[in-house]
FIFITOR-281092 format. One record per residue (C-alpha): x, y, z; residue number from 1. Coordinates in steps of 0.1 Angstrom, whole numbers, always signed. Layout:
BEGIN
{vokol {X, Y, Z}, NUM}
...
END
This chain:
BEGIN
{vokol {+1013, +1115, +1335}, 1}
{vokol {+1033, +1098, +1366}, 2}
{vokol {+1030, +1115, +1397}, 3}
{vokol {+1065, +1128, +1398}, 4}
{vokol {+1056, +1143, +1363}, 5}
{vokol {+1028, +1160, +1378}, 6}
{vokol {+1049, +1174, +1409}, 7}
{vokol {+1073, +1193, +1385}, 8}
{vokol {+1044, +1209, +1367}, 9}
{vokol {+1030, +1219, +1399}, 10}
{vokol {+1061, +1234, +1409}, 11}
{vokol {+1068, +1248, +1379}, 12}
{vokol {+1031, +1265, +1375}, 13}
{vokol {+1039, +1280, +1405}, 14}
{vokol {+1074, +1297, +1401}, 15}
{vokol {+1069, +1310, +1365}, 16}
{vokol {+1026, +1323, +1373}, 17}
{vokol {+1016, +1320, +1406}, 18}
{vokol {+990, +1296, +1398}, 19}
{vokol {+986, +1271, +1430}, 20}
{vokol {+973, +1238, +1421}, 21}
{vokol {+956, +1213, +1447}, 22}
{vokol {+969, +1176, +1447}, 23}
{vokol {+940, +1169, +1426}, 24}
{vokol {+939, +1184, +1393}, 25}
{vokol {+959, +1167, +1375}, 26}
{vokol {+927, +1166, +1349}, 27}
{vokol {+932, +1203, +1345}, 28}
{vokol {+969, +1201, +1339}, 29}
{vokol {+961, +1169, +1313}, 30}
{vokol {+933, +1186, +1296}, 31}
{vokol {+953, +1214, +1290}, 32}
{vokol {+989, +1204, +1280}, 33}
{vokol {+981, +1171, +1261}, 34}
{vokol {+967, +1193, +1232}, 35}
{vokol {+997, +1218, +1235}, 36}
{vokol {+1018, +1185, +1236}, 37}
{vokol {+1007, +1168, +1205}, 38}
{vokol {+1008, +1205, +1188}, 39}
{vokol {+1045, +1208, +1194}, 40}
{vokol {+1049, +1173, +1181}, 41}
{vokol {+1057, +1154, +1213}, 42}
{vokol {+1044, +1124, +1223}, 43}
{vokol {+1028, +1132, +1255}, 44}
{vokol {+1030, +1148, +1289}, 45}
{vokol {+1063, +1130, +1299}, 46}
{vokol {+1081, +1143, +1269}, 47}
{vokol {+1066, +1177, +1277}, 48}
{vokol {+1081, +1178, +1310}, 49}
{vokol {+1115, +1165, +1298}, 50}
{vokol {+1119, +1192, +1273}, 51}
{vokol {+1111, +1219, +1300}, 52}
{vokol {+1135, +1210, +1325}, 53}
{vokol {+1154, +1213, +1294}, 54}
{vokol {+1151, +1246, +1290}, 55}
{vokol {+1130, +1253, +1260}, 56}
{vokol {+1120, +1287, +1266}, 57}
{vokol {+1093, +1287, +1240}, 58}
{vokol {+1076, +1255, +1252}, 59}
{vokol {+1074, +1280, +1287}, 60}
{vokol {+1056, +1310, +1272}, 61}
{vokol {+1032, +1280, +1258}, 62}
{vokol {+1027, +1263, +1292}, 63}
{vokol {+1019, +1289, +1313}, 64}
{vokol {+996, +1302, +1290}, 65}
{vokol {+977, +1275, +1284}, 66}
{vokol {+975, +1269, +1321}, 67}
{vokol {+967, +1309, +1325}, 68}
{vokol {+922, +1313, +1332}, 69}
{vokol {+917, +1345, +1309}, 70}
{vokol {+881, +1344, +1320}, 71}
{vokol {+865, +1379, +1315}, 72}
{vokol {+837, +1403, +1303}, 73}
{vokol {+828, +1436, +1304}, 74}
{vokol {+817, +1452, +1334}, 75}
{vokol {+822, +1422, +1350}, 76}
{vokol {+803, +1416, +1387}, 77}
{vokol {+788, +1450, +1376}, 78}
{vokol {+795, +1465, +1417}, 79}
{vokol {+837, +1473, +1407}, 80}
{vokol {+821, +1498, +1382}, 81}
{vokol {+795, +1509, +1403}, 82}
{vokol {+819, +1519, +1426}, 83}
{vokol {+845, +1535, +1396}, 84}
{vokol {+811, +1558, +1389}, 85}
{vokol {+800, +1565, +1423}, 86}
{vokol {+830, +1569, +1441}, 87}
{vokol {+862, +1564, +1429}, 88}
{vokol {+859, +1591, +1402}, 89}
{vokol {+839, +1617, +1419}, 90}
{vokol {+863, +1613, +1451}, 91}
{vokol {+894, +1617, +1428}, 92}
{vokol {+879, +1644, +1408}, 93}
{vokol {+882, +1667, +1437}, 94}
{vokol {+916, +1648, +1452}, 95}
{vokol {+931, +1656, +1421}, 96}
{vokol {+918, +1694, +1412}, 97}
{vokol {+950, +1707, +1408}, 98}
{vokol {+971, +1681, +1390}, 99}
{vokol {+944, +1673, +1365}, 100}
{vokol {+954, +1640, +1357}, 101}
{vokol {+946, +1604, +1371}, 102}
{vokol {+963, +1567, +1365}, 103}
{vokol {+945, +1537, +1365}, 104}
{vokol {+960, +1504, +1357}, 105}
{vokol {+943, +1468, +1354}, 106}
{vokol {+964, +1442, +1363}, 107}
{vokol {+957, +1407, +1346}, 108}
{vokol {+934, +1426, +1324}, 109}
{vokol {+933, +1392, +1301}, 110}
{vokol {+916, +1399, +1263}, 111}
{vokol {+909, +1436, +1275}, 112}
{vokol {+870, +1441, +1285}, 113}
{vokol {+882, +1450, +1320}, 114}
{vokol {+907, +1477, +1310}, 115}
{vokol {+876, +1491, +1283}, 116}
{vokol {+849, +1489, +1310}, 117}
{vokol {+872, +1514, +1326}, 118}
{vokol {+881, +1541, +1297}, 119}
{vokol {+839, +1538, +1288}, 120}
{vokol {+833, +1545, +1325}, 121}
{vokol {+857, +1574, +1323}, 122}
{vokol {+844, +1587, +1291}, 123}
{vokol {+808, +1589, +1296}, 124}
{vokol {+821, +1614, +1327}, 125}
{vokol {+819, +1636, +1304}, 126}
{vokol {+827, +1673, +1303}, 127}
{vokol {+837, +1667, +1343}, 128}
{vokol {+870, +1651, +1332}, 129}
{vokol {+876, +1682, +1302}, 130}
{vokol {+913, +1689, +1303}, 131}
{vokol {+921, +1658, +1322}, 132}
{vokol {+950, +1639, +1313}, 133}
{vokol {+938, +1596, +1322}, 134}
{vokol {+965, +1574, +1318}, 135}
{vokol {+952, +1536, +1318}, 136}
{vokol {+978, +1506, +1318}, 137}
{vokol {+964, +1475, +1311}, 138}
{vokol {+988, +1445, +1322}, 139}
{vokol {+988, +1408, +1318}, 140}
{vokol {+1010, +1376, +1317}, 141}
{vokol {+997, +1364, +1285}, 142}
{vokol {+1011, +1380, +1250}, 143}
{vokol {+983, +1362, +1233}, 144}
{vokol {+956, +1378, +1249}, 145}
{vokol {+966, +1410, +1251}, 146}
{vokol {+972, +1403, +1212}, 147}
{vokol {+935, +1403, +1213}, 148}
{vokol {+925, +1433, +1237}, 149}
{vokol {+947, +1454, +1217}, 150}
{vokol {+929, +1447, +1187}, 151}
{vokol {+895, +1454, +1204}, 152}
{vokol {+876, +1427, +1183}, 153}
{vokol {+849, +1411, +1197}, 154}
{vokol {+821, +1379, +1190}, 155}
{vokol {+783, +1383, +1194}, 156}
{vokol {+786, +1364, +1222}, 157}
{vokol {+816, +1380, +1238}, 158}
{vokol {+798, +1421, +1237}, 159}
{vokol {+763, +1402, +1251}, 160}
{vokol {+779, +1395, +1283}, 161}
{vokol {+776, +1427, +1303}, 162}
{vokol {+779, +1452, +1281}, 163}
{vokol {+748, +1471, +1278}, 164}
{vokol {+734, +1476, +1246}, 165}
{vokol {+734, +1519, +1247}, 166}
{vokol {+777, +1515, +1246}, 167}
{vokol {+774, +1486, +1224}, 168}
{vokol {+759, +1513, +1200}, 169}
{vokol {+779, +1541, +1216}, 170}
{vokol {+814, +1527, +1212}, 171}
{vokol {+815, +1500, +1190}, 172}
{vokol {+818, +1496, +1153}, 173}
{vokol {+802, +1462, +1134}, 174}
{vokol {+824, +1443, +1115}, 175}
{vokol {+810, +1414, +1098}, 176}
{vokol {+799, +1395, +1125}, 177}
{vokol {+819, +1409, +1148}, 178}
{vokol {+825, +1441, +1167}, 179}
{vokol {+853, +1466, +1172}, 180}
{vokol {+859, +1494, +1200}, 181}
{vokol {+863, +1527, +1185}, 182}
{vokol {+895, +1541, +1175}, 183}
{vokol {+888, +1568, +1205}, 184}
{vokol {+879, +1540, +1237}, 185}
{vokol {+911, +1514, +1222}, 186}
{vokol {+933, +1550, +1226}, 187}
{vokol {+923, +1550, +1259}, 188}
{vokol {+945, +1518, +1272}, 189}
{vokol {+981, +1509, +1274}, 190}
{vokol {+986, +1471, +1268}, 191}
{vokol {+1022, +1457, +1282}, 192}
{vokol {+1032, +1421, +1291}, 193}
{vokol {+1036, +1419, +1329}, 194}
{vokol {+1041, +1389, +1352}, 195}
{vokol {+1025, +1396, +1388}, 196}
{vokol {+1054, +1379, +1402}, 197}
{vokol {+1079, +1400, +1388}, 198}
{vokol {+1087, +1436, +1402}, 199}
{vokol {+1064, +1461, +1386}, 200}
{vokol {+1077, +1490, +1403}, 201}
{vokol {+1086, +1501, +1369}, 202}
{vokol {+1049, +1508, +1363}, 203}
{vokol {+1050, +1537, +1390}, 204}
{vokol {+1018, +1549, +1411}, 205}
{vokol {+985, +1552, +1406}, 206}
{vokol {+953, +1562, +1419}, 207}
{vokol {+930, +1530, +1410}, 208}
{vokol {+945, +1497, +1408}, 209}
{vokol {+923, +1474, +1395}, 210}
{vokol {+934, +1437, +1404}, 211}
{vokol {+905, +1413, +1403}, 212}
{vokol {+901, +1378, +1403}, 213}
{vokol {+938, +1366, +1394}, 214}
{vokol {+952, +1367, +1430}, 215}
{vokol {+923, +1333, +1442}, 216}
{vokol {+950, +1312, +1421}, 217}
{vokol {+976, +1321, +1442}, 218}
{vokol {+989, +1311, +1478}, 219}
{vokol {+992, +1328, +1506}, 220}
{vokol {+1024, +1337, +1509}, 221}
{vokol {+1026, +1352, +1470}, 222}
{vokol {+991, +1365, +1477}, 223}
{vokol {+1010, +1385, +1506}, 224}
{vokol {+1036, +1398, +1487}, 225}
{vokol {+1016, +1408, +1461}, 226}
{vokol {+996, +1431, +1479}, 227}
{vokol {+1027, +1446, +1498}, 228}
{vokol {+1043, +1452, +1467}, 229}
{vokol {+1011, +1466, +1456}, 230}
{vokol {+1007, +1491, +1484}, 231}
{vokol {+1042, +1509, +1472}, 232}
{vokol {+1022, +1515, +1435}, 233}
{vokol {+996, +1532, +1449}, 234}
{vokol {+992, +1568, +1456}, 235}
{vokol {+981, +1576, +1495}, 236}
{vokol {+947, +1586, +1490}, 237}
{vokol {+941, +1559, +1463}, 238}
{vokol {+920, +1531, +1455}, 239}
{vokol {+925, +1490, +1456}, 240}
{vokol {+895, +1467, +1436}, 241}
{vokol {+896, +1431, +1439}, 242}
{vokol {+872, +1405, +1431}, 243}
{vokol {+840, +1393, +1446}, 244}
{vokol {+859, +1360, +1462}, 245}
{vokol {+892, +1386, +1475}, 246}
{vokol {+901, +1400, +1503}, 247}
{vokol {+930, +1415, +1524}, 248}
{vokol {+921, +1410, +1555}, 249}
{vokol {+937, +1385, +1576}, 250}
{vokol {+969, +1389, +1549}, 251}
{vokol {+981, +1426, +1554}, 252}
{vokol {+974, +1455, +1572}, 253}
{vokol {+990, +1474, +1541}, 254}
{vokol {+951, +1482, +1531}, 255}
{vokol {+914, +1485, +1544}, 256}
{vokol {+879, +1478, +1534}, 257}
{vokol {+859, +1508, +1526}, 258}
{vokol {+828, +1501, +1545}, 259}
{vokol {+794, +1492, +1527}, 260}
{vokol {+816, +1488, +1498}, 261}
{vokol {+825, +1453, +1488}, 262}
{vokol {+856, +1449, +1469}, 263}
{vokol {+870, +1482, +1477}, 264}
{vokol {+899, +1490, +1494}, 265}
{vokol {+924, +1520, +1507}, 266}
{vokol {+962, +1517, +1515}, 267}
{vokol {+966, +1524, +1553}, 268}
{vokol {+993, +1549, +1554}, 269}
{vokol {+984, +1578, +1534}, 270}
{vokol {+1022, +1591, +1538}, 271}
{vokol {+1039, +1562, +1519}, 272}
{vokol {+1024, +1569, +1485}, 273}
{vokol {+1016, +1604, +1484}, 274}
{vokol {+1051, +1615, +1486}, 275}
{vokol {+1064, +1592, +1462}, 276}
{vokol {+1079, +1613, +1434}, 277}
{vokol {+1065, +1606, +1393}, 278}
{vokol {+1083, +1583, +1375}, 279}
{vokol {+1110, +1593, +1361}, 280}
{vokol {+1109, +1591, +1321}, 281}
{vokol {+1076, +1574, +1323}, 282}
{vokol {+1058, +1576, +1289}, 283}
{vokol {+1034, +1604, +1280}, 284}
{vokol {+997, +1594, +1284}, 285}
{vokol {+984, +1584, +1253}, 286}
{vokol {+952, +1604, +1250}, 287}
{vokol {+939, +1634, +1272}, 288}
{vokol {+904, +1629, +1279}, 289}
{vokol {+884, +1661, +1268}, 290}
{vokol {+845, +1655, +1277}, 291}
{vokol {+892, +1556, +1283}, 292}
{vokol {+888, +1442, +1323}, 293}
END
């Protein structure tokens, strides 16, 4: 790969996912792409890159997902769903009294253990959430993983990392040597194709956004604009999560820590949300929870 090569990759990386790559990894990009290269029957990087300024918009799907880190497991960093239990839920479960109903959405929620972790958070609640309508959106770039999470099949290996073994019993089914989420938990989650990048406005506002360990690939600027953008899908009194290595300050003032609780985060001006109107023609919850990466 000649550096010019690499230069259009890095460029292009960057306008179609975000992803910000350092002068040196071009490694990464050759590790990655020389497979998906030879797969598609070209001869190598060069004629990778020739066939993307091209156009080939199917040879772009494939790029950026090979390029996309769909790193995951459930309850990952375990303190995010510490805080969904301890006090996320209870706060909102006297915010939201009257309305009854709560939406949570997991951006880049990748092959889905995020978005579960959530709905098995909100279902062992129990009989404090009966009546409760809980919508949760799952979002990411990639089709093929969200492929997966929507199926709700898992390896040995993949339910051993974090999940405790009382909900592997609970909510799982063996299949083979595999395991799948119950019919009831999978019910729970809305999977849709979304680019960060993109507007999501669509999506309308929540009360938990969950958006974790995707927005370290990015710059600053987008990393900005992100979390502005963010602030307009979230309801006043809600809730931001990000990973263990995020933060907001020092990029906006659209949100602040909650103190003595890493990772969490509340949008600044109560006002701008809270009086947002519903989304118009915005699709029925998919389950109402009577006792959900």
């Amino acid at each position: 790969m000649t550096p010019t090569e690499y230069e259009y990759l890095r460029k292009f990386l960057r306008d179609h996912s975000g992803l910000d790559l350092s002068a040196d990894k071009q490694y990464l990009i050759e590790s990655r792409l020389l497979p998906l290269a030879r797969k598609a029957g070209l001869s190598g990087i060069g004629e990778l890159v020739q066939k993307l300024q091209g156009g080939s918009s199917a040879l772009v799907t494939s790029v950026v997902e090979a390029m996309t880190t769909n790193e995951t497991f459930f309850y990952r960093d375990k303190i995010p769903f510490d805080h969904l239990r301890e006090t996320i839920l209870p706060g909102l479960l006297q915010a939201r009294a009257a309305r009854r109903s709560l939406r949570i959405w997991s951006a880049a929620s990748s092959t889905g253990q995020e978005p579960y972790s959530i709905a098995m958070c909100v279902k062992e609640m129990g009989a404090a959430l009966t009546g409760w309508r809980v919508e949760i959106i799952a979002t990411d770039l990639s089709q093929e993983v969200l492929e997966k999470a929507k199926a709700g099949i898992y390896s040995q290996f993949e339910v051993q990392r974090g999940l405790p073994i009382q909900h592997l019993m609970k909510y799982f089914t063996q299949v083979g040597e595999l395991w799948q989420l119950n019919a009831d938990i999978r019910a729970m989650v809305q999977f849709r194709q979304l680019n960060l990048l993109q507007d999501f406005s669509h999506l309308g506002t929540f009360d938990v956004i969950f958006c974790r360990n995707v927005l370290i690939y990015f710059d600053q600027d987008t990393k900005i604009n992100i979390f502005n953008r963010l602030a307009r899908q979230i309801e006043g009194d809600g809730f931001l999560v990000l990973g263990a290595a995020e933060t907001v300050v020092g990029l906006t003032d659209t949100f602040r820590p909650i103190p003595d609780r890493r990772g969490l985060y509340k949008p600044n001006d109560p006002r701008a949300a809270a009086t947002k109107p519903a989304l118009a023609g915005a699709a029925p919850p998919r389950m109402a929870v009577l006792a959900g990466r």
